[in-house]
Kinemage of the C-alpha trace (Angstrom):
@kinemage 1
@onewidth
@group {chain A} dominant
@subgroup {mainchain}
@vectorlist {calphas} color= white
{ca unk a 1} P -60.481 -43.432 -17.183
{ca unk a 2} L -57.595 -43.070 -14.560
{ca unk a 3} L -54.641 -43.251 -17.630
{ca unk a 4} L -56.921 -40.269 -19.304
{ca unk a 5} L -56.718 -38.491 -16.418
{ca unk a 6} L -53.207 -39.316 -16.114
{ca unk a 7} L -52.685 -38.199 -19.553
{ca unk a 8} L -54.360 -34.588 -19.739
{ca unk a 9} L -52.783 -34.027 -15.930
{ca unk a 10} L -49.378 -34.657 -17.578
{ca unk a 11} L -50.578 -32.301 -20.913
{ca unk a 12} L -51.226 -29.356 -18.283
{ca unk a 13} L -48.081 -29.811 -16.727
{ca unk a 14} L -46.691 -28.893 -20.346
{ca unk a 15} L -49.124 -26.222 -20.450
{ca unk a 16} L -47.406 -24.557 -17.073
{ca unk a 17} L -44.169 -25.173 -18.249
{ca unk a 18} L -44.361 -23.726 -21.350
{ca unk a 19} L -46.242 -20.406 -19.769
{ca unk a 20} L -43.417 -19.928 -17.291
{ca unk a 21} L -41.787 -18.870 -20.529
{ca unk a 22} L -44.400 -16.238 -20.662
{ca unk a 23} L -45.320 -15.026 -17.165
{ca unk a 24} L -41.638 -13.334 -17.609
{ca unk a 25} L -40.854 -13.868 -13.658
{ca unk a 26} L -45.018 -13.538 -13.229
{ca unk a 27} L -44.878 -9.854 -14.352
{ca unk a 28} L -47.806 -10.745 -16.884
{ca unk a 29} L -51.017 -11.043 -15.309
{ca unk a 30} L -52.673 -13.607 -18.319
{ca unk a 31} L -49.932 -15.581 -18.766
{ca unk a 32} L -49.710 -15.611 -14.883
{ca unk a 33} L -53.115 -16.946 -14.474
{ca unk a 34} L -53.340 -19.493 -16.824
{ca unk a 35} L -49.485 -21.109 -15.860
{ca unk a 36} L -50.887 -20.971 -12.003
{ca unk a 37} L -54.655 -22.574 -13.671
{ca unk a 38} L -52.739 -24.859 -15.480
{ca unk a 39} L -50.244 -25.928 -12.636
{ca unk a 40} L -53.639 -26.468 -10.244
{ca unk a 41} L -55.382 -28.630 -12.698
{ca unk a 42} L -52.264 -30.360 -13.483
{ca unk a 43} L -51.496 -31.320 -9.714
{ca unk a 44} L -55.509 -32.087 -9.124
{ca unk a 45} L -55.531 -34.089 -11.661
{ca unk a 46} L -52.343 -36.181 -10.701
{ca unk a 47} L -54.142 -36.188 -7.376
{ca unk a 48} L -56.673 -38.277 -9.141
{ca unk a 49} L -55.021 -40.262 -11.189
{ca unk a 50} L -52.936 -41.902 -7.590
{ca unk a 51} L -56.246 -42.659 -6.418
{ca unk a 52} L -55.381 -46.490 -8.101
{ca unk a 53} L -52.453 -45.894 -9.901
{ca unk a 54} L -49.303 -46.635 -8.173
{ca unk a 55} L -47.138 -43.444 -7.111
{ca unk a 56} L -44.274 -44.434 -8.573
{ca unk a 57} L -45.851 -44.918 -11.947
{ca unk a 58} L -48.213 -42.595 -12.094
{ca unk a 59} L -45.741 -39.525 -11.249
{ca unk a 60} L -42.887 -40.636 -13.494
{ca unk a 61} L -45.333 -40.682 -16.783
{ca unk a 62} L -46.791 -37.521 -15.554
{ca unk a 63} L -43.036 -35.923 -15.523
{ca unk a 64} L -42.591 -37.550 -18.682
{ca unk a 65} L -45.486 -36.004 -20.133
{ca unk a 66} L -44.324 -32.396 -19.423
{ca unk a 67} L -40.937 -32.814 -20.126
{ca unk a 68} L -40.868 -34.139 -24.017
{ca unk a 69} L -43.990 -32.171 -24.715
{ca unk a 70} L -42.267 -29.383 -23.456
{ca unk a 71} L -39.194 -30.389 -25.249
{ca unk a 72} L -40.852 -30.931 -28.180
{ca unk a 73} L -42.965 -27.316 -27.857
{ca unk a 74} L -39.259 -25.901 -27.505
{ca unk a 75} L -38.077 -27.673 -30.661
{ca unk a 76} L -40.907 -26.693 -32.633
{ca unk a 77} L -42.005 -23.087 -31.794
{ca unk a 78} L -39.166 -22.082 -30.009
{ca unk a 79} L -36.965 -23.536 -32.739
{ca unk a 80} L -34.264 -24.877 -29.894
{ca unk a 81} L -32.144 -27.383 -31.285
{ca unk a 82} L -33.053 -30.924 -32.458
{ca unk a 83} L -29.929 -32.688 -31.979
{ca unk a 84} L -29.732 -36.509 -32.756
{ca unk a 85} L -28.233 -36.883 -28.488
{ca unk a 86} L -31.722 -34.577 -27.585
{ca unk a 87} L -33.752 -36.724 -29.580
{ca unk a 88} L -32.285 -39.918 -28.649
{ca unk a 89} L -33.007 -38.730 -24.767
{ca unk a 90} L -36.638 -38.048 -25.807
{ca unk a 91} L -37.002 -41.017 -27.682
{ca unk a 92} L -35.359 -42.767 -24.387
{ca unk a 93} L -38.033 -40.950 -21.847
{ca unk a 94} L -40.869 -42.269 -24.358
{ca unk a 95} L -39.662 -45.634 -24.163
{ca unk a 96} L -39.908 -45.545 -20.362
{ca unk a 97} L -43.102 -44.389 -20.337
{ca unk a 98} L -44.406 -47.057 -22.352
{ca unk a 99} L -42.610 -49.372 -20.495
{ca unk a 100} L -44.362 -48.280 -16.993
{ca unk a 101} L -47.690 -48.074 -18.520
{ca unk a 102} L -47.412 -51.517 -19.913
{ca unk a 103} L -45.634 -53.020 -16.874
{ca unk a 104} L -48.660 -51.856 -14.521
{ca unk a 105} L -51.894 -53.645 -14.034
């Protein structure tokens, strides 16, 4: 239950990033809310997850999370560049999460 947690804390994180795009400088009340909702779920729910996960772990597959979904939101929608070094970083940044989820107890 903890690595779900983990998981959807790490999702919201993408969800704040991504709406910072949106707030434009928090001039937008909706977007506004929902990056600030997003950012407090994301942090309780990191808050959680360290509860038995090790900090060390836990927050560098939460940042991992957020960064290639966010990456991956930018390559998609945003239709930033996909190029072989950016994906070979991602791919890098998965790797490492997999690596500290399978490396902890």
């Amino acid at each position: 239950m903890t690595w779900i947690v983990l998981i959807l804390a790490g999702l919201l994180e993408v969800v704040w990033a991504v709406g910072l795009k949106y707030t434009e400088g928090f001039s937008k009340l909706a977007p506004s809310v929902l990056t600030l909702a997003a950012m407090a779920g994301s942090v309780g729910m990191l808050g959680l997850a360290l509860r038995t996960l090790p900090l060390g772990t836990a927050y560098a597959i939460w940042t991992g999370i957020g960064t290639v979904g966010t990456v991956v939101y930018g390559i998609v929608v945003l239709h930033e560049p996909a190029s072989i070094v950016r994906l070979t970083c991602i791919a890098m940044i998965v790797g490492g999460i997999i690596g500290l989820k399978v490396s902890t107890a």
